[in-house]
C-alpha positions in Angstrom: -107.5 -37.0 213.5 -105.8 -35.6 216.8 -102.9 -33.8 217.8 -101.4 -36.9 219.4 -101.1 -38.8 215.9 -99.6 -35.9 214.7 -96.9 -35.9 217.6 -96.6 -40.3 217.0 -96.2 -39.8 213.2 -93.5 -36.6 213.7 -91.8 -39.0 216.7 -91.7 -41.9 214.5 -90.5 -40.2 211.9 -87.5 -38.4 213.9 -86.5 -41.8 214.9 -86.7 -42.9 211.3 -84.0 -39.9 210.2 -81.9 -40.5 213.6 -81.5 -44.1 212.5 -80.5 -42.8 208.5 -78.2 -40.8 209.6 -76.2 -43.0 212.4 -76.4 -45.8 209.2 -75.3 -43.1 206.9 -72.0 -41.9 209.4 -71.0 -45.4 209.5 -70.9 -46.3 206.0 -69.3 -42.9 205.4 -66.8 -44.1 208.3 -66.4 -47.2 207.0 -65.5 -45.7 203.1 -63.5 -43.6 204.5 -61.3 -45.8 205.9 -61.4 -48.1 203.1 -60.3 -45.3 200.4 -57.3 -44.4 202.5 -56.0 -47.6 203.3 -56.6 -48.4 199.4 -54.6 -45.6 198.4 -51.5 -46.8 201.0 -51.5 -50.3 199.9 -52.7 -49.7 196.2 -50.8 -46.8 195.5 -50.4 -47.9 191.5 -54.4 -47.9 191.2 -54.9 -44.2 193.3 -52.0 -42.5 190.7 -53.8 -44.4 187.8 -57.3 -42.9 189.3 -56.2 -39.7 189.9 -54.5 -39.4 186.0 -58.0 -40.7 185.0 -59.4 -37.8 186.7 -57.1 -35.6 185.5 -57.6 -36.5 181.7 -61.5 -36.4 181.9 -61.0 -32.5 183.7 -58.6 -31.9 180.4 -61.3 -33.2 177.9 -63.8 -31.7 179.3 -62.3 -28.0 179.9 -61.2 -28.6 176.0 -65.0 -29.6 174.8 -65.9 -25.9 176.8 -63.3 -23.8 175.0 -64.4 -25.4 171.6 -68.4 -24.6 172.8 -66.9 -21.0 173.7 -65.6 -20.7 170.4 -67.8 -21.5 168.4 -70.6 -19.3 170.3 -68.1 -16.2 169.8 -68.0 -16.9 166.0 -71.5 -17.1 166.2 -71.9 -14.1 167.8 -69.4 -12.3 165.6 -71.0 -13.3 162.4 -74.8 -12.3 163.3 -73.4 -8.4 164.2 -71.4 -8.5 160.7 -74.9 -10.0 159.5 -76.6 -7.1 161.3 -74.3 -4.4 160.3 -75.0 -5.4 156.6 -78.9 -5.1 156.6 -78.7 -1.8 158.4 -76.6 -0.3 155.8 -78.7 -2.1 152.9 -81.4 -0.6 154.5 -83.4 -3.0 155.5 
């Protein structure tokens, strides 16, 4: 193989990613306008999505604080655990 497929294949493949990314910028263009004129005329449906949102962030940061907890009682009963076999003597 030659330099010249090299330079085809690397050409051919530029033109691939130019085309992606024009395609990509108009679908991106495209949702874009389509999410804000959905939120103007469907106004009920954006509140309703972004209390959806809001609910799942809630559940979630609860879920973490009830991981957090429980690794902190964990923690605190393998040092009480630890304390007790140093003075047994273990």
């Amino acid at each position: 193989m030659n330099d010249t497929f090299y330079c085809d294949a690397m050409a051919l493949m530029w033109k691939g990613v130019v085309l992606f990314v024009r395609s990509w910028a108009v679908t991106m263009n495209v949702l874009l306008w389509d999410v804000l004129l959905g939120i103007r005329r469907h106004w009920f449906f954006a509140i309703v999505l972004a209390a959806a949102f809001a609910c799942m962030f809630m559940v979630m940061a609860k879920s973490r604080a009830m991981y957090h907890h429980g690794e902190m009682v964990n923690y605190m009963l393998t040092q009480q655990l630890d304390s007790l076999r140093i003075m047994k003597g273990h």
